[in-house]
C-alpha positions as CSV (number, residue, x, y, z in Angstrom):
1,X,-1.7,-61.4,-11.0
2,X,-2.7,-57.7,-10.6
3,X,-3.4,-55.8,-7.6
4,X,-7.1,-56.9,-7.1
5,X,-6.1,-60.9,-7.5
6,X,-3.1,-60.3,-5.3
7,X,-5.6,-59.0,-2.5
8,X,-8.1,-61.8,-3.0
9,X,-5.4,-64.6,-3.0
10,X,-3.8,-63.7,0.6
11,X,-7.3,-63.2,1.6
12,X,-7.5,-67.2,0.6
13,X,-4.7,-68.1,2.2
14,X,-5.6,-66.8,5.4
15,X,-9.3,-68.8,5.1
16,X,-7.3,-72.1,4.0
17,X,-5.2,-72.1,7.4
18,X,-8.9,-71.4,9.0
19,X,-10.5,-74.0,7.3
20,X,-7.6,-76.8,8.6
21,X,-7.4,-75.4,12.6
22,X,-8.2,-78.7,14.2
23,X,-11.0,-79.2,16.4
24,X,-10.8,-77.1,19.8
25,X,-11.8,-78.4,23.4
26,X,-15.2,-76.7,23.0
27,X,-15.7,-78.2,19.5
28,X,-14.7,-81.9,20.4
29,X,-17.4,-81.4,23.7
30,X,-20.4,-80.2,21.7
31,X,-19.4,-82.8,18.7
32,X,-19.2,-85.7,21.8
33,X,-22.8,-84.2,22.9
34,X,-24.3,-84.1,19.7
35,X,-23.3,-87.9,18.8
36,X,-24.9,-89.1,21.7
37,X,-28.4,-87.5,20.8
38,X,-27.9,-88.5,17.5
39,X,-27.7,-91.8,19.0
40,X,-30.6,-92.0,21.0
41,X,-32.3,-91.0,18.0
42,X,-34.2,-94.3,16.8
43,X,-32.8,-95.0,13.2
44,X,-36.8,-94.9,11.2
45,X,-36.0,-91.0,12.6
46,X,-32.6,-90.4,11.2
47,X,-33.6,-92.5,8.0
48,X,-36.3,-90.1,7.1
49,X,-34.7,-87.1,7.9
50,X,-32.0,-88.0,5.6
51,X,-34.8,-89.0,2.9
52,X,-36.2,-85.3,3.4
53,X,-33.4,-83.3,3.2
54,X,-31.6,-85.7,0.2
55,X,-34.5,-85.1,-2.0
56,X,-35.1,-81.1,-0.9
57,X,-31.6,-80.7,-2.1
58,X,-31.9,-82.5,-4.9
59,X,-34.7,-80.8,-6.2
60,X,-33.2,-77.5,-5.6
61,X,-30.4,-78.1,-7.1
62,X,-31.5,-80.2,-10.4
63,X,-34.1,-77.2,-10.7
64,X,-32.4,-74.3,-9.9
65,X,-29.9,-74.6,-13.5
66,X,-33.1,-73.9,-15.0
67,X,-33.1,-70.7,-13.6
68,X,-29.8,-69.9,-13.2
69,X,-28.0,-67.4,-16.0
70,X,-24.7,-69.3,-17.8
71,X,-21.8,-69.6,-16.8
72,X,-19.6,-65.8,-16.9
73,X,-16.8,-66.2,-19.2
74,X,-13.8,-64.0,-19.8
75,X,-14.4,-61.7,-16.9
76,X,-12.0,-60.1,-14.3
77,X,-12.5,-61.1,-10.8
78,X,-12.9,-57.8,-9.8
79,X,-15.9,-58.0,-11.8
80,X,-16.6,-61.1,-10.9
81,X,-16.3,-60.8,-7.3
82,X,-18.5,-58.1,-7.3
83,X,-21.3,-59.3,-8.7
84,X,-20.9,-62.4,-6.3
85,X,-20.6,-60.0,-3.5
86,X,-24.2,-58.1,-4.5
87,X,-25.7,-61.2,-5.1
88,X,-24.6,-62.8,-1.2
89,X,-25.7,-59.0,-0.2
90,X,-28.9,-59.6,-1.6
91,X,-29.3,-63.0,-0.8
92,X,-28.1,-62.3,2.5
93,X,-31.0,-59.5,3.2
94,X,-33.5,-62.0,2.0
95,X,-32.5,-64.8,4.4
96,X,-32.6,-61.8,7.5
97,X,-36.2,-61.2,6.5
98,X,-37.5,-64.4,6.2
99,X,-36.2,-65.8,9.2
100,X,-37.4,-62.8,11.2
101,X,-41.5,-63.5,9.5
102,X,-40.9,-67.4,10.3
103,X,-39.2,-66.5,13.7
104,X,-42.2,-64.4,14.7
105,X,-44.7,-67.0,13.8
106,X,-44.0,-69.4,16.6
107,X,-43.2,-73.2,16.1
108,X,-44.8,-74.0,12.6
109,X,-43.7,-71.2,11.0
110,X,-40.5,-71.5,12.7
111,X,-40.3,-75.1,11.6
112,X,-41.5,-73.5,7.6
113,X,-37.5,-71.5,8.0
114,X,-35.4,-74.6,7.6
115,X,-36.9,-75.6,3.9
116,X,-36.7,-72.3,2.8
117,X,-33.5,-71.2,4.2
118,X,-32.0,-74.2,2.7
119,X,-33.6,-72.9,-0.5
120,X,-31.9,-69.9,-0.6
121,X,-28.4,-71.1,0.0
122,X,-28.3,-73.4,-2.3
123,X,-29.6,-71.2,-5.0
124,X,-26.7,-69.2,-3.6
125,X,-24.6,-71.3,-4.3
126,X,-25.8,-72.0,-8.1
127,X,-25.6,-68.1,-8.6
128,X,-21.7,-67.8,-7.2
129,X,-20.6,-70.6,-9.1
130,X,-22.4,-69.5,-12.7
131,X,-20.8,-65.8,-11.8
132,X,-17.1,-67.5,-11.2
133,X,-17.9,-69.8,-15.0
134,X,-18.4,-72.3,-13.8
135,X,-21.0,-74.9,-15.9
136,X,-23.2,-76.5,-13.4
137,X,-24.5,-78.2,-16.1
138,X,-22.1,-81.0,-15.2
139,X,-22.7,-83.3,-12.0
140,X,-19.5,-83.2,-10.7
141,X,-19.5,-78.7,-10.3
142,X,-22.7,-79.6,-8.4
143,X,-21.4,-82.1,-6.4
144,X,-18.5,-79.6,-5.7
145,X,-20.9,-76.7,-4.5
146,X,-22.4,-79.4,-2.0
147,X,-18.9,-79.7,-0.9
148,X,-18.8,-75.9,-0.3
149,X,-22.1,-76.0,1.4
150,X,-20.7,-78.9,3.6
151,X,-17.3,-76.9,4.8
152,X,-19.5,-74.1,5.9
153,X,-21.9,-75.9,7.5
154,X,-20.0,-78.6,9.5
155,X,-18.2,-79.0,12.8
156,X,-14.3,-78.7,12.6
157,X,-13.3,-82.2,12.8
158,X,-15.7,-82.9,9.2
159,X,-14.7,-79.5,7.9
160,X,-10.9,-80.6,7.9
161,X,-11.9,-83.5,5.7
162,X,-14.2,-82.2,3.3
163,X,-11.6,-78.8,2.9
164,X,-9.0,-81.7,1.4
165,X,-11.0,-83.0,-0.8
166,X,-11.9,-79.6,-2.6
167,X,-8.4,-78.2,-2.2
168,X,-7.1,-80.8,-4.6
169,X,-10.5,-81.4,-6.7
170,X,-9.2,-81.6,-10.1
171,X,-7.7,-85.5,-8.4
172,X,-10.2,-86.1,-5.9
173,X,-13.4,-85.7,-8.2
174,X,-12.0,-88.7,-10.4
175,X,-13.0,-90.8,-7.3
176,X,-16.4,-89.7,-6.3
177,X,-19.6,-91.6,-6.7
178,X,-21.0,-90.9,-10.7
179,X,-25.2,-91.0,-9.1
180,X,-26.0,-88.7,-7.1
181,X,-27.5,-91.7,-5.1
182,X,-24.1,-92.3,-4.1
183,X,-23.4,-89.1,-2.2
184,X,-23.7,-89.3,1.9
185,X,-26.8,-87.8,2.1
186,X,-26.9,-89.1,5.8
187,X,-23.1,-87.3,6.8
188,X,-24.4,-84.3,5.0
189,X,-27.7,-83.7,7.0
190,X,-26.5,-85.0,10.2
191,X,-23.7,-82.2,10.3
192,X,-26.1,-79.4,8.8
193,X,-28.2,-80.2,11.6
194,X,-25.8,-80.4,14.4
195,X,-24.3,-77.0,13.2
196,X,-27.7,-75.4,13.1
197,X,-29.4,-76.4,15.8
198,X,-28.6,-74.0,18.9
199,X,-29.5,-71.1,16.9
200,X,-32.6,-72.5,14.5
201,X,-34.2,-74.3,18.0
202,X,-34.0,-70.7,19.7
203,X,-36.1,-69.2,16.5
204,X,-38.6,-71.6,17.7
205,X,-39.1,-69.8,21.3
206,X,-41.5,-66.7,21.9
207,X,-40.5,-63.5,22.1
208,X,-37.1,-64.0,21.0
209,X,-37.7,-66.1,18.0
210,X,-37.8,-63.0,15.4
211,X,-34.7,-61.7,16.4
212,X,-33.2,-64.7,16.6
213,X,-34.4,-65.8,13.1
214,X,-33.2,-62.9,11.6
215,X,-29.4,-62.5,13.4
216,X,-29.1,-66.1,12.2
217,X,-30.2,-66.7,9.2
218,X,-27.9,-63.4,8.3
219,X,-24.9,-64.6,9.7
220,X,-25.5,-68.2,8.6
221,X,-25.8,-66.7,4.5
222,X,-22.8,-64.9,5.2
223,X,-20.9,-67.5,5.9
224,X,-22.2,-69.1,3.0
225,X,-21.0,-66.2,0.8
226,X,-17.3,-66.1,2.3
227,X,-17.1,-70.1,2.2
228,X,-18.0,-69.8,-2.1
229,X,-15.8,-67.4,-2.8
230,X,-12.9,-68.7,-1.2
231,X,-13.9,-71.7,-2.5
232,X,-14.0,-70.8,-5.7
233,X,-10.9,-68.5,-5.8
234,X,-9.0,-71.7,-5.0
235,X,-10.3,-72.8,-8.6
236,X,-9.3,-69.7,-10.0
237,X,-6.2,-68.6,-8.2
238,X,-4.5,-72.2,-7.6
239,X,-3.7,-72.6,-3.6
240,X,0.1,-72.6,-1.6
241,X,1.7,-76.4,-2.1
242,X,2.4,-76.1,2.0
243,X,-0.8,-76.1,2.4
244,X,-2.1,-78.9,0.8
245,X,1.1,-81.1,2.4
């Protein structure tokens, strides 16, 4: 490794014991609250909303490779890193500025933010992974980048067991569903939604909503970014065997 790789791998490490902290008081109250909406929510609801956000995704991200440069080969990380880092910088500025326009608008516009921002991530996404090489040509890189999306996105407890399955991916993604029918589309939005919705329901208030629509849609890329990389240095890098015990 030289000095640059060194710097990004303890950075890693110290994300990977993040990533598997297990759930906190506060985190197993607001999980317990958010169940028991979720389950007073009649099923038709929850069926459709899963229908909506399966096939938004799904359209970004089988469109999005048409768009999308290919896959940076025989590149330093520096360099690589870089260009990922102006890219979330970019993407990052984007997300503040939309969400401040929607936030001001009151509840429709408000209501426009969550297509859009979604939008944006995962095109994100498709950018970070192309920049780190890798082809997401191939179903299984895309179902990986879900993954990432997932373990920034989700409550503790769900983060813990999506971070296993991409810290050993090269033996997990022999197992996973071949259609992308197969996926858990209804996991997947129920956490995004659960993690979003204290700050993306206070973008729908007066007054406030612009701010709040900007702070949050910043923050929420940012995460984003930091999830990718570390996500993808794992790939790169290899990970510590304690941590994966």
């Amino acid at each position: 490794m030289d000095l640059y790789e060194k710097i990004a791998y303890d950075e890693m490490k110290r994300w990977q014991l993040k990533m598997q902290r297990p759930p906190g008081i506060l985190n197993r109250v607001s999980k317990g609250t958010q169940d028991k909406i979720n389950a007073l929510i009649p099923e038709k609801i929850h069926q459709a909303i899963t229908v909506v956000v399966k096939q938004m995704i799904r359209g970004v991200l089988f469109g999005a490779r048409y768009t999308t440069g290919k896959p940076l080969k025989d590149v330093p990380l520096i360099i690589r890193e870089q260009k990922v880092k102006e890219r979330i910088e970019l993407y990052r500025n984007t997300a503040a500025i939309e969400g401040g326009i929607t936030g001001a608008g009151g509840l429709l516009l408000g209501l426009a933010d969550f297509p859009l921002l979604l939008a944006l991530k995962l095109k994100l996404l498709y950018e970070i992974a192309s920049i780190y090489g890798f082809d997401l040509k191939d179903y299984k890189e895309r179902v990986y980048l879900l993954r990432i999306f997932e373990l920034a996105f989700s409550g503790a407890q769900h983060r813990n067991t999506i971070y296993r399955k991409i810290a050993d991916w090269e033996v997990n993604s022999r197992s996973m569903p071949e259609r992308a029918d197969d996926f858990d589309w209804r996991k997947f939005q129920q956490e995004y939604r659960d993690y979003l919705d204290l700050a993306k329901m206070a973008q729908l208030l007066p007054v406030i909503g612009a701010p709040v629509g900007l702070i949050a849609n910043y923050s929420l890329v940012k995460k984003l970014g930091k999830t990718a990389m570390n996500a993808y240095r794992m790939r790169l890098l290899g990970h510590p065997d304690d941590l994966m015990k």
